[in-house]
C-alpha positions in Angstrom: 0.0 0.0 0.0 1.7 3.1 -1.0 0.5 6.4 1.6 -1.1 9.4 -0.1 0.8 12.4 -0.7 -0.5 14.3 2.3 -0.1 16.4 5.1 -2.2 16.2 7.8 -1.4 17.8 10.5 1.8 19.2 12.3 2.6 19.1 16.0 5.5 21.3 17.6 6.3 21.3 21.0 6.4 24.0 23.3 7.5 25.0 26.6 5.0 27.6 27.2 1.7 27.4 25.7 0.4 31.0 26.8 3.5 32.4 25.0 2.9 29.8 21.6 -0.6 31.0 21.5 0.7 34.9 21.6 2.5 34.5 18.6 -0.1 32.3 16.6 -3.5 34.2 17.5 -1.3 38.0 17.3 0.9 37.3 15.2 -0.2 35.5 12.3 -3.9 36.7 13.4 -4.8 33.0 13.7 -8.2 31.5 15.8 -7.8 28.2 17.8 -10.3 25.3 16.9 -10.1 23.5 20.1 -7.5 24.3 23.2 -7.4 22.7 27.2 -3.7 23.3 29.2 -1.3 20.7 27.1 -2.5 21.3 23.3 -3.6 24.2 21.0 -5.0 23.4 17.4 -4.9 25.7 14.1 -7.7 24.9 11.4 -5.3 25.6 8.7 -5.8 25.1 4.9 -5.8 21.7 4.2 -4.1 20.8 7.3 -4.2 21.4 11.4 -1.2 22.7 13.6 -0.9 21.5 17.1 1.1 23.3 19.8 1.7 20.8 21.9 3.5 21.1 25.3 6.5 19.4 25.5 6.9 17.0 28.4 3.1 15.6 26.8 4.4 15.1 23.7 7.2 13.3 24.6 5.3 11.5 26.9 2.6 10.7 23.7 5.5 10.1 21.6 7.7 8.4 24.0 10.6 10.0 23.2 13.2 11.5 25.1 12.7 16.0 25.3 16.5 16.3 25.2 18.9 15.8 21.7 18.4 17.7 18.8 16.6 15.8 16.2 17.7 17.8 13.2 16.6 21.0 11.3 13.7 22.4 9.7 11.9 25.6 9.0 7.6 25.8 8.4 6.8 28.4 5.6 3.9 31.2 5.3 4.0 32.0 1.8 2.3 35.3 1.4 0.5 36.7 -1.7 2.7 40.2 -2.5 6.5 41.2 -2.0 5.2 43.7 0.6 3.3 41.5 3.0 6.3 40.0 3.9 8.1 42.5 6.5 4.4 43.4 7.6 3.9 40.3 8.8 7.3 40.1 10.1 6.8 43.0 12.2 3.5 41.5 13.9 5.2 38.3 14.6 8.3 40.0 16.7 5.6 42.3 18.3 4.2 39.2 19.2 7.0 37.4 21.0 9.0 36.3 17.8 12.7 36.6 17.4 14.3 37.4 14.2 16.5 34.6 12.6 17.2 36.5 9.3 15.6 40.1 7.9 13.7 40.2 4.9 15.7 39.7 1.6 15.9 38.6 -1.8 16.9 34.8 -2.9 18.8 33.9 -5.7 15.2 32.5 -7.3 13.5 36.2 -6.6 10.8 37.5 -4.3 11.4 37.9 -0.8 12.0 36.0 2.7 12.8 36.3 5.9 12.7 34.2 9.5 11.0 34.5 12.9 11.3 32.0 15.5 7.7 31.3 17.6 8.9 31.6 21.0 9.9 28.0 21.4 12.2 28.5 18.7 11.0 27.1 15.9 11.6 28.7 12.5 9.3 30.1 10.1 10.3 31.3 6.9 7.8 34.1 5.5 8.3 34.2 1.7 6.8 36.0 -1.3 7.9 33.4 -4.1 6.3 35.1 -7.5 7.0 31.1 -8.9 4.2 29.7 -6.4 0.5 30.4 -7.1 -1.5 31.1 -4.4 -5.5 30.0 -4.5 -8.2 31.8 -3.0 -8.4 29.3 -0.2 -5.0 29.9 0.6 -3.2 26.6 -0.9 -0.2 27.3 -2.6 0.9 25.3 -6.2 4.7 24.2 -6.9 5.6 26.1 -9.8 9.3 28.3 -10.9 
């Protein structure tokens, strides 16, 4: 049986939840679907984010907290060139840190990186190679 080319839902973990949910609802302006005190969920396009606090998500994982498991960034692909430092901007207000200021790739447009509190990198990027419906899902294409 070969698995379906899907995404369905992304868990982080997090050492404070008050401080995750900051940066999500001010941030990026994002609602919760559903909340108690050791997960958060994010209706998202297509898929759900949980913020999950991280001694319960080891424990549901049962894996150790400690060790670096290896790198990765999320992306927010936004529609225009300009959106980009604006959302920027709201996402340090709200308790981000800045990884790298808004530039231009090699490919064109323009991205930068905030870290959510709990350090986990999100790359905002306007790529003018990647459609963007009017439900928000974005289409592989340079």
């Amino acid at each position: 049986m070969m698995a379906e080319q899907r995404v369905s839902l992304i868990t982080l973990g997090s050492q404070n939840l008050a401080a995750s949910k900051q940066f999500y609802c001010e941030g990026f302006g994002w609602s919760t679907v559903f909340e108690n005190e050791e997960i958060i969920f994010y209706q998202l396009n297509g898929l759900v984010l949980a913020i999950f606090a991280n001694a319960a998500l080891a424990d549901d994982m049962q894996r150790a907290t400690s060790g670096h498991y290896g790198n990765f960034a999320l992306a927010h692909n936004v529609r225009g060139r300009d959106e980009v430092e604006t959302l920027m901007r709201a996402l340090l207000a709200a308790g981000g840190k800045l990884l790298r200021a808004a530039d231009e790739p090699p490919i064109g447009g323009l991205r930068g990186y905030v870290a959510d509190p709990d350090g986990h990198a999100w790359e905002i990027a306007f790529n003018p190679g990647f459609a963007i419906d009017s439900a928000g899902n974005i289409q592989f294409g340079i």
